[in-house]
C-alpha positions as CSV (number, residue, x, y, z in Angstrom):
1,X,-20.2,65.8,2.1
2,X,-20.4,63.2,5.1
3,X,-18.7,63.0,7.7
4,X,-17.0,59.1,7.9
5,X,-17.1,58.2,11.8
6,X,-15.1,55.6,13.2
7,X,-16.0,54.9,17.0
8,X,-13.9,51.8,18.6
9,X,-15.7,49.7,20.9
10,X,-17.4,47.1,23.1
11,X,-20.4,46.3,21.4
12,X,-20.5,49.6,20.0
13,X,-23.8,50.8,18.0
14,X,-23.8,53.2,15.6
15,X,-23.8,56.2,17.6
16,X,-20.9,55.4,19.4
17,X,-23.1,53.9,22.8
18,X,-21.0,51.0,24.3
19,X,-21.2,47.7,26.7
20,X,-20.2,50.5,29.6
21,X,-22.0,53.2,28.9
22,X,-25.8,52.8,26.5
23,X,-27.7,55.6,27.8
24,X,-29.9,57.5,24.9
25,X,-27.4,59.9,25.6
26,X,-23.8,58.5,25.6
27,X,-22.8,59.8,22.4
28,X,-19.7,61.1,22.9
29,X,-16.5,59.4,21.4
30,X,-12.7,60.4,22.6
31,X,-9.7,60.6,21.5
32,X,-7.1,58.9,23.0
33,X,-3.7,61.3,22.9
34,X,-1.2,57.8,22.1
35,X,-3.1,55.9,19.4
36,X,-5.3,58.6,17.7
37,X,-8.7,56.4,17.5
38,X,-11.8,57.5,18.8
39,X,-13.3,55.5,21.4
40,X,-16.7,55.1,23.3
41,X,-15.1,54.7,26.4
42,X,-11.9,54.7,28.3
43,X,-13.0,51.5,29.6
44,X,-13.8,49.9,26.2
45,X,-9.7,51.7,25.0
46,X,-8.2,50.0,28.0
47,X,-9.8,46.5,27.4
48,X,-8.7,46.8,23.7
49,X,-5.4,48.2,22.9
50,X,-2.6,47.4,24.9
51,X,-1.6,50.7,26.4
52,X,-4.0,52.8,28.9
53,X,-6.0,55.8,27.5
54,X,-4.1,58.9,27.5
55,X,-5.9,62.0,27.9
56,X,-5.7,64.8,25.2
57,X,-5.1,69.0,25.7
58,X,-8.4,70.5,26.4
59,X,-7.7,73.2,23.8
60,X,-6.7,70.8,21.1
61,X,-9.2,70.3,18.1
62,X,-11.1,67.5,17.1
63,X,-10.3,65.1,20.2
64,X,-14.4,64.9,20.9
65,X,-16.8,63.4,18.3
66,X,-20.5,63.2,18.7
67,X,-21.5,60.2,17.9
68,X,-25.1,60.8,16.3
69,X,-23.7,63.1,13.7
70,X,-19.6,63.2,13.3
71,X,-19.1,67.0,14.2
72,X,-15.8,67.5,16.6
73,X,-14.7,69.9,19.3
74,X,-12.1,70.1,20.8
75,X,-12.6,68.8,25.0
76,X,-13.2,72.4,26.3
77,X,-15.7,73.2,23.6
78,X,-17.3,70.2,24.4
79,X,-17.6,70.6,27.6
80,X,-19.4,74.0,27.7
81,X,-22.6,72.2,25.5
82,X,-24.8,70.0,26.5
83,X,-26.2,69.2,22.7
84,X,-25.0,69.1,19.4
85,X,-23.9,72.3,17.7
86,X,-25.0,70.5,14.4
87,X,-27.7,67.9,15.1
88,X,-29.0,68.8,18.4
89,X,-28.3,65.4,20.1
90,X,-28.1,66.0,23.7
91,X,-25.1,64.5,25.7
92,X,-25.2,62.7,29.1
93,X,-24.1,65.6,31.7
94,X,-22.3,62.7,33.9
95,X,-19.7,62.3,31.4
96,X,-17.9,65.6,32.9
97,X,-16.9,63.4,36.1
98,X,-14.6,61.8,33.9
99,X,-12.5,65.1,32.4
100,X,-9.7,63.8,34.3
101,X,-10.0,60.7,31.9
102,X,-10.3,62.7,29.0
103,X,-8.6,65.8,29.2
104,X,-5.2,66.3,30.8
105,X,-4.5,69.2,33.2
């Protein structure tokens, strides 16, 4: 079965890459903790919807998608990879300066 994935966004392709970040590797999507969508960016969230991206729980599941192939982790998991578990994909190691972003703690 496929995996349906939604990725909010600037000028977002279909991997989830957006206006602010279009590296071969920026495939990454988050959850934001108030609205539940998955977005390429917090930059791209806070330009959108009218409330500021709020970070998830570290331990929760499913808050990180990969956005070549749909799997999700939860932020912890994710940030202990640097590819896909599923499709290999590798992810841009800069995006861990932004945990404080993503992940609340």
């Amino acid at each position: 079965m496929d995996c349906i994935k939604i990725i909010y966004g600037i000028q977002t392709d279909s991997e989830g890459r957006c206006i602010h970040y279009h590296s071969h590797k920026d495939v990454i999507a988050n959850k934001c903790n108030k609205c539940g969508k998955f977005y390429a960016c917090y930059k791209c969230h806070d330009e959108l919807e009218d409330h500021k991206f709020e970070p998830v729980d570290p331990d929760e599941k499913d808050t990180v998608m990969c956005g070549a192939c749909g799997r999700l982790y939860s932020y912890n998991e994710y940030s202990c990879i640097e590819r896909c578990l599923d499709c290999g994909h590798e992810y841009n190691p800069g995006c861990s300066l932004h945990k404080s972003i993503y992940a609340a703690r």
